[in-house]
VEXDREN-2710 file (C-alpha; in Angstrom, 1 decimal):
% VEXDREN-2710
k/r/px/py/pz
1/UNK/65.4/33.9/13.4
2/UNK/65.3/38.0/12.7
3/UNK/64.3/38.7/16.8
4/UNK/61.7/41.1/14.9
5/UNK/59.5/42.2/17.8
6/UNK/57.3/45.1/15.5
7/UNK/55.6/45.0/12.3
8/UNK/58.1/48.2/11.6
9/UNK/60.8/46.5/12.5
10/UNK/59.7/43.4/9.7
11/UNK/59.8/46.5/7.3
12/UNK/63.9/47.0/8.2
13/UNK/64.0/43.6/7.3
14/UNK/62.3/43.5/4.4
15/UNK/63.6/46.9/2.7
16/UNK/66.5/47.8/4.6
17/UNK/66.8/51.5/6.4
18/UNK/64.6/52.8/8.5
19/UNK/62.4/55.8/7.1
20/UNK/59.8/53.3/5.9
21/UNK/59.2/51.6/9.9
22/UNK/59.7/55.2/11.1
23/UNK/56.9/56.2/9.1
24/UNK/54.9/53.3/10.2
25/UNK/55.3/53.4/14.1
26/UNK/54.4/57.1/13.2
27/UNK/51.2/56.6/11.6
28/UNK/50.3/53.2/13.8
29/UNK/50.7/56.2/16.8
30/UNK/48.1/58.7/15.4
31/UNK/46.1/55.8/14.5
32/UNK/45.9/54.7/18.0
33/UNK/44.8/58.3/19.1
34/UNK/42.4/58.8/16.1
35/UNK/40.8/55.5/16.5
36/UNK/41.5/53.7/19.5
37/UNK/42.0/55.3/22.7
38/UNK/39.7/58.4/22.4
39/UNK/37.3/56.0/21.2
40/UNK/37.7/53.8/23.8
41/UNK/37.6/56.4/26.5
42/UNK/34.7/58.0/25.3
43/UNK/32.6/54.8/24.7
44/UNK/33.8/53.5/28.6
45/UNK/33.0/57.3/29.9
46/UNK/29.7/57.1/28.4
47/UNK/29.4/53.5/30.2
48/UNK/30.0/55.4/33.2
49/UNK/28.4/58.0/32.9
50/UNK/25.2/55.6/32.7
51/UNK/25.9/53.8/35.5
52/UNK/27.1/56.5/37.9
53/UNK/25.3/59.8/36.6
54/UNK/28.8/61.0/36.4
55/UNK/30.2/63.9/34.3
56/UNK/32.0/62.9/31.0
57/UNK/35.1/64.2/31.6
58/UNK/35.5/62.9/35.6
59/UNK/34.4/59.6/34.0
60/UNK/37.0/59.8/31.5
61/UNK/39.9/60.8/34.0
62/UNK/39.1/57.9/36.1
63/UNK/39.0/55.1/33.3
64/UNK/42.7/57.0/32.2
65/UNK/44.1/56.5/36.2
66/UNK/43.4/53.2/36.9
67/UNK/43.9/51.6/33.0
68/UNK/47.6/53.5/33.7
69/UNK/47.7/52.3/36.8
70/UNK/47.1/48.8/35.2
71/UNK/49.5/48.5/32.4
72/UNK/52.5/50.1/34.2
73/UNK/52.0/47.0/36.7
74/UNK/50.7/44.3/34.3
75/UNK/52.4/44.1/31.1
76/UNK/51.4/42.0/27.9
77/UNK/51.0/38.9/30.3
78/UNK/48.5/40.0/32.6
79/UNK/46.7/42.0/29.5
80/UNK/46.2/38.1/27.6
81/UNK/45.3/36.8/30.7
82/UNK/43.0/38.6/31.8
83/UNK/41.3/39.1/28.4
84/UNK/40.5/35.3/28.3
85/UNK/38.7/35.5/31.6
86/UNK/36.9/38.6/30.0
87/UNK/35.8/37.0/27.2
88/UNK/33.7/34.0/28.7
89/UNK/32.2/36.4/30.7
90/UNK/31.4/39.1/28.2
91/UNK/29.5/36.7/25.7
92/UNK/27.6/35.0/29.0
93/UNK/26.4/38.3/29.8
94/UNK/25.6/39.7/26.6
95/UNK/23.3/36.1/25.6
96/UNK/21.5/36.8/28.7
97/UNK/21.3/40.7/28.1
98/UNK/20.1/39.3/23.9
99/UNK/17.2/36.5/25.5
100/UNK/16.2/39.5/28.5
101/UNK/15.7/42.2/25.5
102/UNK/13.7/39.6/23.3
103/UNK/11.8/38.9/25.9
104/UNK/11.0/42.5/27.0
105/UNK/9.7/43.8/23.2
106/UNK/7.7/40.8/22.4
107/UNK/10.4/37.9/20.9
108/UNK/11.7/38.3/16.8
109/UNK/9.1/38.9/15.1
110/UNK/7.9/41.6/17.0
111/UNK/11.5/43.4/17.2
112/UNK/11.5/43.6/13.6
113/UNK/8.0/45.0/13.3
114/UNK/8.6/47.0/16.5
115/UNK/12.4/48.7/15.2
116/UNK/10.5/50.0/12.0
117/UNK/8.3/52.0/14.1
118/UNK/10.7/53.3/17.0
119/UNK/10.4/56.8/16.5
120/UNK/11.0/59.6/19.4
121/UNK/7.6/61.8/20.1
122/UNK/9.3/64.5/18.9
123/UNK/10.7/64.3/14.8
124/UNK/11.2/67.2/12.1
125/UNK/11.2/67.5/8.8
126/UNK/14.4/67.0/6.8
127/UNK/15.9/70.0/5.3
128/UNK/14.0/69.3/1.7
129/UNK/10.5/68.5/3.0
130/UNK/10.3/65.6/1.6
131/UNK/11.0/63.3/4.8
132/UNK/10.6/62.9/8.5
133/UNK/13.8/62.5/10.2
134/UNK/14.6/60.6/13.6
135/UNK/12.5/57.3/11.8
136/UNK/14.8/54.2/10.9
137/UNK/16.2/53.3/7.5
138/UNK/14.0/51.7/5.4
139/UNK/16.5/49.3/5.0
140/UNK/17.2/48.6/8.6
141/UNK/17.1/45.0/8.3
142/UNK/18.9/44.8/5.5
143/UNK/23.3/44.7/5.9
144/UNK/24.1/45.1/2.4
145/UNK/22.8/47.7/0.2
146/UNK/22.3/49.2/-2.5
147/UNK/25.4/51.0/-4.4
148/UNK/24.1/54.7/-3.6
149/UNK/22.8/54.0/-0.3
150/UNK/24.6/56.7/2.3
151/UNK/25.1/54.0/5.4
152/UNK/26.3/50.8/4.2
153/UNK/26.7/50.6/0.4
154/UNK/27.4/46.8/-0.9
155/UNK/30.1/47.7/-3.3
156/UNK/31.8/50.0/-0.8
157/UNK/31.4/47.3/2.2
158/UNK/33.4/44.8/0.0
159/UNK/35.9/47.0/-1.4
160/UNK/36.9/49.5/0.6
161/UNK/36.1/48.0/4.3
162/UNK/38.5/45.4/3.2
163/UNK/41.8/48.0/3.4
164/UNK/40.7/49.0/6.9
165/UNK/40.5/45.5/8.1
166/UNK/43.4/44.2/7.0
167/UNK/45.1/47.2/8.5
168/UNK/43.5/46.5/11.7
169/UNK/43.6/42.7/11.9
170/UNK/46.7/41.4/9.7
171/UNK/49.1/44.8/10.3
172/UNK/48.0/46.4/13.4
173/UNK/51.1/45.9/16.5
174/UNK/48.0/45.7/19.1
175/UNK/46.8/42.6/17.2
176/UNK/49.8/41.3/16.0
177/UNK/51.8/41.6/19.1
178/UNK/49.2/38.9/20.8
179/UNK/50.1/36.6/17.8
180/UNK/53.7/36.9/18.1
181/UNK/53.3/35.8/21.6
182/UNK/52.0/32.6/20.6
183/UNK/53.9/29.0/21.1
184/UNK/54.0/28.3/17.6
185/UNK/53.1/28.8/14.2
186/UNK/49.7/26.4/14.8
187/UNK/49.2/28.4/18.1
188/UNK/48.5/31.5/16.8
189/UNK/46.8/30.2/13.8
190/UNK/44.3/28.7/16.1
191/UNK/44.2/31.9/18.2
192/UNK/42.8/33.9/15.1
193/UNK/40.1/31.5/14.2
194/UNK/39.0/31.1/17.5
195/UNK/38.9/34.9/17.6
196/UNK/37.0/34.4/14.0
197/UNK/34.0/32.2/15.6
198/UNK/34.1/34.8/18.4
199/UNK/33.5/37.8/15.6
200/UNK/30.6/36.2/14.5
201/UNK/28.6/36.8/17.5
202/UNK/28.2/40.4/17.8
203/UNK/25.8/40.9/15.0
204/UNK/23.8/38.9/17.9
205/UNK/25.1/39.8/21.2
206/UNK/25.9/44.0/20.4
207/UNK/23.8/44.9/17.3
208/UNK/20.2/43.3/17.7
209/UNK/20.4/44.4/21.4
210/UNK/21.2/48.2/20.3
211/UNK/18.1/47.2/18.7
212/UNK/16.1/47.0/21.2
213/UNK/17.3/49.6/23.1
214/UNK/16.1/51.6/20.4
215/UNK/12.8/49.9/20.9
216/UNK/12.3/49.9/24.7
217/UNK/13.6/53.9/24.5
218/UNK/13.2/55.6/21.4
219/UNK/13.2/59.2/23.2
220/UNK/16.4/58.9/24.5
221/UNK/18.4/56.0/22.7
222/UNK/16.8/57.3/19.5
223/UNK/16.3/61.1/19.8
224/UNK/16.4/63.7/17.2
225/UNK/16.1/67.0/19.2
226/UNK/19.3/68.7/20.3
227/UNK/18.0/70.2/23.5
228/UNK/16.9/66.6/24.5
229/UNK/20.0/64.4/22.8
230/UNK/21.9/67.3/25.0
231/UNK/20.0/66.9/28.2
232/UNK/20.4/63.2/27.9
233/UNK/23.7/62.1/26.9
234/UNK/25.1/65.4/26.7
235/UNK/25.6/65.4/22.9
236/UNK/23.5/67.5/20.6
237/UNK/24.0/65.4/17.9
238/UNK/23.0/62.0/18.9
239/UNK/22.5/59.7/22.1
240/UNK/23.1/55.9/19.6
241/UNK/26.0/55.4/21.4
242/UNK/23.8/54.9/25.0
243/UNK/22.2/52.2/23.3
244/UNK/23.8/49.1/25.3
245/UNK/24.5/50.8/28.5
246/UNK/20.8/52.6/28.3
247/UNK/19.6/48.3/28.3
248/UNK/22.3/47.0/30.8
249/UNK/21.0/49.4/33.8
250/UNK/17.5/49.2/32.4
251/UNK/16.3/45.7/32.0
252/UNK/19.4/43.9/33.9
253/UNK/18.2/42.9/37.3
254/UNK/20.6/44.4/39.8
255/UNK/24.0/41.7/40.2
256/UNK/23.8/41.1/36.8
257/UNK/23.5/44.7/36.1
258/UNK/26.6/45.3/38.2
259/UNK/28.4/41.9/36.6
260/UNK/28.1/43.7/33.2
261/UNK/29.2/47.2/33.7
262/UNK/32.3/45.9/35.7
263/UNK/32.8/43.2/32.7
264/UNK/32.5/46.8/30.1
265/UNK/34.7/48.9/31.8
266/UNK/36.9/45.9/32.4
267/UNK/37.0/44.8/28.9
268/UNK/37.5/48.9/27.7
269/UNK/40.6/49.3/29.9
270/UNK/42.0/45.6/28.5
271/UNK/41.5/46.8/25.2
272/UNK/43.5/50.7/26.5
273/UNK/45.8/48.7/28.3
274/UNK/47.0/46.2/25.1
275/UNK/47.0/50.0/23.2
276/UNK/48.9/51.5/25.6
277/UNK/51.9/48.8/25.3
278/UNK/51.8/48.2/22.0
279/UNK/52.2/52.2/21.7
280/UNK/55.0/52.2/24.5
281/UNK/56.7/49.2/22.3
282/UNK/56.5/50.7/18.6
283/UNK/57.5/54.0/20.2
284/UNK/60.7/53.3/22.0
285/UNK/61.7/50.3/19.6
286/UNK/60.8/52.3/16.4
287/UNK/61.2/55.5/17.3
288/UNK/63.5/56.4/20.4
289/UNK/66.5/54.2/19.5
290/UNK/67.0/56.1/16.0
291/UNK/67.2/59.8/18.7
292/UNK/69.1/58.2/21.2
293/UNK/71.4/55.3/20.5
294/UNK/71.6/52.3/23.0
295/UNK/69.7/53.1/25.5
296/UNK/69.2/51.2/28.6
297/UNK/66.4/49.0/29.5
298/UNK/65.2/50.7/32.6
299/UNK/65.3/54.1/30.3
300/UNK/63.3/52.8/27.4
301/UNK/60.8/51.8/30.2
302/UNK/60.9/54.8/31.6
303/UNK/60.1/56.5/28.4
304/UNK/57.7/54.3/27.1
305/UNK/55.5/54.9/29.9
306/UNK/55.7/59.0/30.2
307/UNK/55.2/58.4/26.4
308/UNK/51.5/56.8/27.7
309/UNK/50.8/59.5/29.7
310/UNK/51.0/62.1/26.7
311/UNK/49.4/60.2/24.5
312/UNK/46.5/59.7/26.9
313/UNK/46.5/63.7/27.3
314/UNK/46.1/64.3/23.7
315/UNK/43.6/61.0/23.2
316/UNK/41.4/63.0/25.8
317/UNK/42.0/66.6/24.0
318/UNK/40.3/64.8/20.8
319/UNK/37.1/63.9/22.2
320/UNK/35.3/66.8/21.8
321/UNK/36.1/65.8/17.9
322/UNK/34.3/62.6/17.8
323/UNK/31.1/63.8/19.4
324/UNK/30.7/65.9/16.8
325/UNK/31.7/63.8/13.8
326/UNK/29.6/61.3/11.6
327/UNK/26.5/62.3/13.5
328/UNK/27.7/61.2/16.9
329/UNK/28.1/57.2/15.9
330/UNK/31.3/55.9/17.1
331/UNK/31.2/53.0/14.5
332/UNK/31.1/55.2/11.7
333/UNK/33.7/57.4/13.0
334/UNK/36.1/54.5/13.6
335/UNK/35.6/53.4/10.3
336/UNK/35.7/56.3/8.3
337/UNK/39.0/57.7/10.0
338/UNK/41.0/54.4/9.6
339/UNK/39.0/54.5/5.6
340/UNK/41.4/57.9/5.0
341/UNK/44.6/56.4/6.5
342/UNK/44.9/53.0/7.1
343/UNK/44.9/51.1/3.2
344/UNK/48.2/52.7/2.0
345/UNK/49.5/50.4/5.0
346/UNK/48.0/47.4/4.2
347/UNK/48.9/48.2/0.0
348/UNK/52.5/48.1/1.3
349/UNK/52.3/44.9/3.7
350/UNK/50.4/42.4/1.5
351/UNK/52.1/43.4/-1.3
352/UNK/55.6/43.3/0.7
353/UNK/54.8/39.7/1.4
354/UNK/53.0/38.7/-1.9
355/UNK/55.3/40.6/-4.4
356/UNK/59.3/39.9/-4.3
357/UNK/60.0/42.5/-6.9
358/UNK/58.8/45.9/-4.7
359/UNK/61.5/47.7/-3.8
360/UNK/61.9/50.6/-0.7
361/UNK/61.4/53.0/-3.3
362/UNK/57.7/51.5/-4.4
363/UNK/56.7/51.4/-0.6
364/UNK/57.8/54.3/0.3
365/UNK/56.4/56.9/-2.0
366/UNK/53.4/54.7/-2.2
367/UNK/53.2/55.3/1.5
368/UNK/53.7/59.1/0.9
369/UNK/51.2/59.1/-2.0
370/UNK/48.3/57.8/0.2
371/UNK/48.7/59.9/3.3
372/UNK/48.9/62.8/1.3
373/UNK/45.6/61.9/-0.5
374/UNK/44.1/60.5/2.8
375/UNK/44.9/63.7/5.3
376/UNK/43.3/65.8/2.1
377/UNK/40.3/63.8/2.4
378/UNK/40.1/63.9/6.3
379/UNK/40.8/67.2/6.8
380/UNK/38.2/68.2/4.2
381/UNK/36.3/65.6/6.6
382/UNK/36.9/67.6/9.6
383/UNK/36.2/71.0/8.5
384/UNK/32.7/69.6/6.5
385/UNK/31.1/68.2/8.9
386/UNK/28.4/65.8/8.0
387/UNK/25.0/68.0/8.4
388/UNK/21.8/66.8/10.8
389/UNK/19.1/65.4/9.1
390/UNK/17.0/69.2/9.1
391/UNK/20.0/70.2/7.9
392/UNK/21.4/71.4/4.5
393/UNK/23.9/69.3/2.7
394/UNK/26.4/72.1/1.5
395/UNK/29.6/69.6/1.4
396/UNK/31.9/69.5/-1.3
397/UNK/31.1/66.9/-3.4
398/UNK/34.4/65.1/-2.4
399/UNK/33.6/65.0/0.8
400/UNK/30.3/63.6/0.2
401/UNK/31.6/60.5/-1.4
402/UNK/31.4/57.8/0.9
403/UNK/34.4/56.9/3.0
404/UNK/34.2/53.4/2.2
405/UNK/34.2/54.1/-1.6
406/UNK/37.1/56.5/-1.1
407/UNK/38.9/54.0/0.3
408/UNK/38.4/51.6/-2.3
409/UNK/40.1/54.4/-4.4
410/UNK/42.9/54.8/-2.2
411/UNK/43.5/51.5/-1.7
412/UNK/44.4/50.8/-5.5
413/UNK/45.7/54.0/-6.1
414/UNK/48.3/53.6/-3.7
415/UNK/48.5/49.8/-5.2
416/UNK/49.3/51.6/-8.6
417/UNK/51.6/54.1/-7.8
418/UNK/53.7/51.6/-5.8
419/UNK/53.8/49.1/-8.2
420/UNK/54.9/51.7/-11.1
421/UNK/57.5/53.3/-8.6
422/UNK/59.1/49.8/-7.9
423/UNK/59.2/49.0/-11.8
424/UNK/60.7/51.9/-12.5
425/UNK/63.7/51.8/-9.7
426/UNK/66.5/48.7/-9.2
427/UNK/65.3/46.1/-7.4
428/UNK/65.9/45.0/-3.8
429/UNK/69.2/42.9/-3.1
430/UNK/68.4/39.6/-2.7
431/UNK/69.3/38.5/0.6
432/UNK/66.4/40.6/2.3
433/UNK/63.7/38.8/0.4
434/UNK/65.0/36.1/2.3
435/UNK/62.3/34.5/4.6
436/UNK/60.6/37.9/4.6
437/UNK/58.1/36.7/1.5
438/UNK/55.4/34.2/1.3
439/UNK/57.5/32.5/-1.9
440/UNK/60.4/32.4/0.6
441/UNK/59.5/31.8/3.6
442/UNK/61.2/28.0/4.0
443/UNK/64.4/29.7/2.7
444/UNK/67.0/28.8/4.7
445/UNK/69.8/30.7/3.4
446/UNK/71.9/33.0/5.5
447/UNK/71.3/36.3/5.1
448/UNK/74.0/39.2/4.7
449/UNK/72.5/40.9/8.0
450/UNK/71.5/38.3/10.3
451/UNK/74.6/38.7/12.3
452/UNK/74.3/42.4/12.9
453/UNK/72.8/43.0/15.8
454/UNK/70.3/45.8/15.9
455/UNK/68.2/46.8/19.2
456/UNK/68.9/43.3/20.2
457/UNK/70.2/41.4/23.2
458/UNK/71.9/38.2/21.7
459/UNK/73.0/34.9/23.2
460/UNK/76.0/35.6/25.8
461/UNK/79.1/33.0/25.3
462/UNK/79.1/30.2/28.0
463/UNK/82.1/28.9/29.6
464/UNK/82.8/25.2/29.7
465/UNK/81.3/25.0/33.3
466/UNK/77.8/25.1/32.7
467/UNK/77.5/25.2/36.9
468/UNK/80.1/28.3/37.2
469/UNK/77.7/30.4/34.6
470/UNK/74.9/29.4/36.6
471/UNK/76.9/30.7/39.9
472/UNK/77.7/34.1/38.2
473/UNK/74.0/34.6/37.5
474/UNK/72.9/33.6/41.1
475/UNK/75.5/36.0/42.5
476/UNK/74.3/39.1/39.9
477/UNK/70.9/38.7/41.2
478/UNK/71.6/39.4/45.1
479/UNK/70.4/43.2/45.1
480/UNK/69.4/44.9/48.1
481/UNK/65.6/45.9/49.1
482/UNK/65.8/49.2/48.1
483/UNK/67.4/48.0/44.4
484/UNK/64.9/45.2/44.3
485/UNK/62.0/47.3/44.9
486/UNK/63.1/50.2/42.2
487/UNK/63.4/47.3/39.7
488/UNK/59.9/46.1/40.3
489/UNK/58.3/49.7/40.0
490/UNK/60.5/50.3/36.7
491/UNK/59.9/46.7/35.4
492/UNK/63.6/45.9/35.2
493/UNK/64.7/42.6/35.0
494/UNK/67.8/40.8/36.1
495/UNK/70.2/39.9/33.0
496/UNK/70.1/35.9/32.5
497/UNK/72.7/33.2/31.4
498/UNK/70.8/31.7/28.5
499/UNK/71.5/28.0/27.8
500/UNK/72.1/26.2/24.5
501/UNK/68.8/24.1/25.4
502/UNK/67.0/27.4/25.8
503/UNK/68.7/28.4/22.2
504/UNK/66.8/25.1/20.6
505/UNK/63.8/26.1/22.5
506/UNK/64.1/29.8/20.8
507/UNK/64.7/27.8/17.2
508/UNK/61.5/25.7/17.7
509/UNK/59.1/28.2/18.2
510/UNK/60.6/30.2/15.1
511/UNK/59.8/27.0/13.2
512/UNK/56.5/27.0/10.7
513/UNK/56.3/23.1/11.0
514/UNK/53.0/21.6/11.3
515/UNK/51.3/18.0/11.7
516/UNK/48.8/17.0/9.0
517/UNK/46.0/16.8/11.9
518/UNK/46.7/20.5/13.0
519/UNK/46.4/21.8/9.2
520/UNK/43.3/19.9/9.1
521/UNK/42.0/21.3/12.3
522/UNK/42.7/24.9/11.3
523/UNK/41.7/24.9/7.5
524/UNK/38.0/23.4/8.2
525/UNK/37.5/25.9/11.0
526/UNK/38.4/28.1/8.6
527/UNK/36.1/27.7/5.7
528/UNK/33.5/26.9/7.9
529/UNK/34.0/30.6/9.7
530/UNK/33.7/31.8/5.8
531/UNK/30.9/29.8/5.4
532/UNK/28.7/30.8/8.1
533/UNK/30.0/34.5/7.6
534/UNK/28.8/34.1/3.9
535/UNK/25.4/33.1/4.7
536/UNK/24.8/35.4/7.5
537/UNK/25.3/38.1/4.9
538/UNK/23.1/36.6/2.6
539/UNK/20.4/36.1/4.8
540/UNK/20.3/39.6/6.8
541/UNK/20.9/41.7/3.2
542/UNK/17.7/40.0/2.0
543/UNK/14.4/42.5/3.8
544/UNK/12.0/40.7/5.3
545/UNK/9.4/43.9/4.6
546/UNK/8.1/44.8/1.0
547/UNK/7.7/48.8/0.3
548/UNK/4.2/48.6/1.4
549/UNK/4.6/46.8/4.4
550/UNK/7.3/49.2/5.3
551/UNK/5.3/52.4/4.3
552/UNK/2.2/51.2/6.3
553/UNK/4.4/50.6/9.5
554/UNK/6.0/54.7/9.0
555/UNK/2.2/55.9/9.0
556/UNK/1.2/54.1/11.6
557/UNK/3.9/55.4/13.8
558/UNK/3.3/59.4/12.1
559/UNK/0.6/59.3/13.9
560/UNK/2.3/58.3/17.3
561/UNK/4.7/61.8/16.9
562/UNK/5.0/65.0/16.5
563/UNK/6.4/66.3/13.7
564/UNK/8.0/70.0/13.8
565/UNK/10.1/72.1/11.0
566/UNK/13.4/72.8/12.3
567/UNK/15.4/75.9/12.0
568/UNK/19.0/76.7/13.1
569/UNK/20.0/79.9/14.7
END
């Protein structure tokens, strides 16, 4: 039993030292404002800002107070909790949202034929002549595509997307945190496939109605203009991302409509809050206790929450960014960011766990390798930004490869040059492959370091007198009001007598025992999530129109618009 309480800390384990989890709770930090919490309070703002008419920025500071407000008095508990209440609500609303917008374009059928023409009144020609922009893809219906195609390349989807979700899913603290929180080993195996089922509905319940958004409101939703997108949503660029708020206040009635913002923005801030503790955790676990040794529990509280508060301030400062990056879409943006970062981490943790001969050597320079490539690629990124469709493409041809290819590339680059690295250098001692591996993971031996104690709070010896112990405590814990009340606003809690039947309890939930039935309940759920998932790809990357179907449907809506020649000043 290691008490590891961060994927950084399962690094010190692992490798020894401490540059490599450093690193890590680093990286996982700039992550989190790259990725997470701007995007998060932009995408709630915007929710807002639908609902309320508000300005972006007064819709922002509001979501940042009261999501604060909500994790300096909740904690990981009431974040679970109150997820689970979310959730049941959240897919309620959004079926009934799904059936209202079928209903309001016509059913299926007429949604597909009814997408391919939603184009705004106002289109221009692309910066070659040789297209109209502001009309769907041609491919629209289709989820995987062809090798060259610029959205959602097949090759690149399977490949490259694959880094980015195992970062985000298997090595991520927000996710992983939840897991460790779990009862036991079948617990939170359970958790992730029910959350696997639960990943399968979106296509339905978030994609088709951004669908029909675009449908029901192709001058706003799906405007090509700057001077409208910029009246509208207040981004030049692109007004996609008003797609489900512009269909929750528009064909809701008006409780439901109410029901579902408050289930949004309380879903957003859930999702901020979990951010916000797993940053407070990796930051005063991983980082403050190598700057100040031994520091007290109401300190690292303390800290851990001013340390929310700037990283809120610089999440907001970013915004501006994402508006302007990857033509406005926050999905793309999400994606392509944590393409240029995030597979150098998840190099280093599957092969930490799958390979016992990488050393701290391989990991670390492989580390080093692929954020140096990475931050080349995004700042490149950054100051190329990706044109309008009037727009000439004048990018660097680097920057023009797509992110998901690139981080294909990275992701066995980095694979390479960590793998050579840890050949080339001695290898690891052998106690710390000790139930830190896959292969070794039943080992029972005792390792070298399990007695040191290392940001830890171990058992505390009991006297014979179980009942004199149990006095102590109950004397420690009469405080006065004033002391009682400054331990509740910091978070403190009292210091408890732990019992050897608590100690067994602490030994059973470290255990990776399981009954036959539970392995059988878990493995068929999870090959019949791959299964569905597997078809569902297959079936929506097949097109339901032929060229000339599609062609006919693109004249028929020409002559529904007009189409203007753009020119930048």
């Amino acid at each position: 039993m290691f008490k590891v309480r961060t994927l950084p800390e399962y690094m010190v384990k692992r490798f020894g030292g401490t540059r490599i989890s450093t690193y890590l709770a680093v990286l996982s930090l700039i992550l989190y404002i790259f990725t997470k919490i701007s995007v998060d309070l932009y995408s709630g703002a915007i929710f807002v800002q639908q609902a309320l008419d508000w300005n972006l920025y007064v819709s922002i500071g509001a979501l940042v107070i009261i999501t604060i407000i909500c994790t300096l008095i909740g904690g990981l508990a009431a974040v679970i909790y109150i997820d689970v209440l979310q959730v049941i609500i959240m897919i309620a609303g959004s079926a009934v949202l799904l059936f209202k917008g079928l209903n309001a374009v016509g059913g299926w059928d007429a949604l597909m034929t009814s997408y391919m023409q939603s184009t705004p009144n106002i289109t221009f020609w692309s910066a070659d002549n040789s297209s109209v922009c502001g009309f769907p893809s041609k491919d629209a219906w289709t989820m995987l595509r062809e090798p060259t195609n610029p959205d959602l390349p097949w090759p690149g989807f399977i490949l490259g997307q694959t880094p980015a979700s195992i970062w985000y899913w298997c090595a991520d603290q927000m996710m992983v945190q939840k897991v460790l929180s779990a009862k036991s080993l079948s617990h939170a195996q359970g958790g992730t496939i029910l959350t696997g089922w639960f990943k399968i509905l979106p296509m339905f319940l978030l994609v088709i109605p951004g669908m029909i958004s675009r449908v029901l409101y192709p001058d706003t939703v799906g405007c090509i203009d700057p001077e409208v997108c910029q009246a509208v949503c207040g981004n030049p660029v692109s007004c996609s991302n008003t797609a489900y708020p512009a269909l929750v206040m528009g064909i809701m009635p008006t409780g439901l409509r109410g029901i579902m913002t408050a289930v949004m923005l309380a879903a957003l801030m859930s999702d901020l809050t979990s951010i916000f503790n797993s940053a407070s955790t990796l930051f005063t676990i991983d980082i403050y206790t190598t700057i100040r040794k031994n520091p007290s529990e109401r300190e690292q509280l303390n800290v851990g929450r001013l340390f929310m508060i700037c990283l809120a301030a610089i999440s907001i400062g970013w915004i501006p960014l994402i508006q302007e990056m990857q033509g406005g879409q926050l999905y793309i943006y999400i994606q392509s960011v944590a393409s240029y970062l995030s597979p150098p981490i998840a190099v280093v943790y599957c092969l930490a766990i799958l390979w016992k001969r990488m050393n701290e050597k391989g990991a670390f320079f492989g580390l080093m390798y692929g954020l140096l490539v990475g931050i080349i690629r995004m700042i490149l990124d950054f100051s190329f930004k990706e044109p309008r469709c009037m727009d000439l493409d004048t990018r660097p041809f680097i920057v023009k490869i797509h992110y998901m290819y690139f981080a294909a590339f990275l992701f066995f680059s980095t694979a390479l040059v960590t793998v050579v690295i840890s050949l080339l250098t001695e290898a690891q001692p052998e106690y710390m492959l000790i139930r830190t591996t896959f292969a070794t993971r039943w080992d029972t031996s005792e390792r070298e370091d399990q007695l040191a104690v290392e940001n830890c709070v171990e058992l505390q010896p009991l006297d014979n007198d179980k009942e004199k112990n149990i006095k102590g405590t109950r004397e420690k814990s009469e405080k006065g009001v004033v002391k009682k009340i400054l331990d509740f606003v910091s978070g403190t809690t009292e210091e408890q007598v732990v019992l050897p039947e608590q100690l067994i309890r602490y030994q059973d939930l470290s255990s990776l025992e399981q009954t036959v039935f539970q392995k059988a309940v878990l493995y068929v759920n999870l090959l019949l999530i791959i299964g569905i998932s597997i078809f569902f790809y297959i079936y929506f990357s097949i097109n339901p129109f032929s060229p000339e179907e599609i062609q006919y449907l693109r004249d028929a809506a020409m002559n529904k618009t007009t189409t203007l020649l753009f020119s930048s000043i």
